[in-house]
Phi, psi and omega in degrees: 000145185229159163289118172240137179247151200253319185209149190274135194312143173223200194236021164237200169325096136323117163259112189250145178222111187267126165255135171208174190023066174300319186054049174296157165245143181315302193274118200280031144232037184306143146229169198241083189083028137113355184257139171281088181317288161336286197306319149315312164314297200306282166000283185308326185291305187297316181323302167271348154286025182235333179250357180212051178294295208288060214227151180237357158192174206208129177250101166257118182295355184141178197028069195255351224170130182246351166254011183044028182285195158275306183330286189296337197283336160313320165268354169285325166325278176301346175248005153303324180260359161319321182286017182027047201223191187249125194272113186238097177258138156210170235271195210186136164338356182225010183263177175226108184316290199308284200322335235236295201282304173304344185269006152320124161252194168286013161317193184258029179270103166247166185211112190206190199274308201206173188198142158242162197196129174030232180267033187207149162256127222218136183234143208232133173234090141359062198271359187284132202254123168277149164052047188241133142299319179307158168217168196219123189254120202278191176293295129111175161290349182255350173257032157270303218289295185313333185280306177290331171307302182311320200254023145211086172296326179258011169225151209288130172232157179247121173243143191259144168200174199265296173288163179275115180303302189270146157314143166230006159132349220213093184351285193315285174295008166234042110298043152212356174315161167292107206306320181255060157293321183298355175277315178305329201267305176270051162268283195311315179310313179286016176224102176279020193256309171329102147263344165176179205219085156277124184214178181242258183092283196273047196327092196183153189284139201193163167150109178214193182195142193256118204034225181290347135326115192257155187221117205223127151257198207197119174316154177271183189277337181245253190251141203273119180297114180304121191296147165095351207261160166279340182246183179258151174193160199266120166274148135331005220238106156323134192288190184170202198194153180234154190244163187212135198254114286148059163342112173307327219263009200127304186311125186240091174292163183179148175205175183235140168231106191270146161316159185272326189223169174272122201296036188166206192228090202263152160282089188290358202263315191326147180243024191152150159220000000 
């Protein structure tokens, strides 16, 4: 992975659009719980091309893919450059990294270490475990991590990940948080440069905040992890995508926007996939 700069600074507003844990399938009738993964995304796609087409680059945080083939990263693919705008990815706990990266062409799909965009810099971490759910910021992604800090100090960054630093309430699912998060996190501290930290995963909404650091997930694009629960279950809670507002001075505004119905039918009863 290499460093791409997209635009030389300037002072205004950076518009970010996060899609995360899509879980395409080679086959474009996959479903996830009983939900058509693909139809929802296209659902999630009309949604934002009607209200945040005017946008300037879009981060899918991981499970971009839920069988990890050349197929499905094609078909996920093909519907990230539709927004003809630059795709910044990494990889999620169902992805197959090497696979992620040979399927790529010179599009506007990237998958790389780090970005500068205007005035904010953007940094992609790998939290992925192989043949794992768990996650790990190895030794390292974190002297990677410390190497980009160090080398833009004065300009505002957003660091990206596939997993959760922090508990977010909902047992089950953070016994897969990043196992050495307090290392990352007073990493992240000693660069005051750090404005905030997104990832997906928990396909659920978050937003909290660590010292002077803000902290966001994102509904996934299908189906949705119930908030709070100790076991695992499924909510009823429409897909959707988060948009994010991006300041020269730091300042980050930001929401979440769910589909009005849900594009299908989920087993809301289901105990697991």
């Amino acid at each position: 992975m290499t460093n791409i700069t997209e635009h030389p600074k300037s002072g205004r507003i950076i518009r970010v659009l996060q899609i995360t844990d899509t879980h395409l399938f080679a086959d474009s009738s996959g479903c996830l719980l009983g939900l058509n993964t693909e139809q929802s995304l296209q659902a999630v796609i009309a949604k934002i091309q009607a209200e945040h087409l005017q946008s300037d680059l879009i981060l899918a945080t991981g499970d971009l893919t839920h069988d990890g083939t050349p197929a499905a990263y094609q078909r996920i693919f093909s519907h990230l450059e539709s927004f003809g705008l630059p795709v910044f990815c990494l990889p999620g706990n169902h992805d197959e990294a090497l696979t992620l990266q040979q399927s790529l062409n010179d599009g506007f799909i990237q998958y790389v270490e780090h970005a500068h965009h205007g005035n904010w810099h953007f940094i992609f971490l790998d939290s992925t475990i192989p043949d794992s759910e768990k996650a790990h910021l190895t030794e390292e992604a974190l002297q990677t991590l410390e190497k980009h800090l160090q080398s833009a100090p004065d300009t505002n960054t957003l660091v990206c990940l596939h997993h959760q630093p922090v508990p977010t309430g909902s047992k089950w699912l953070d016994t897969m948080a990043v196992d050495n998060a307090s290392e990352f996190l007073a990493l992240l501290e000693k660069h005051s440069q750090v404005r905030g930290v997104l990832w997906g995963h928990v396909h659920q909404q978050f937003d909290g905040r660590y010292k002077n650091i803000k902290l966001m997930s994102s509904p996934s694009t299908c189906v949705q992890f119930l908030p709070g629960s100790k076991d695992f279950a499924v909510d009823a809670a429409t897909p959707g995508y988060r948009w994010l507002e991006l300041y020269p001075d730091g300042r980050i505004e930001t929401g979440v926007e769910r589909l009005d119905v849900l594009p299908g039918r989920i087993d809301i009863a289901s105990s697991g996939y």
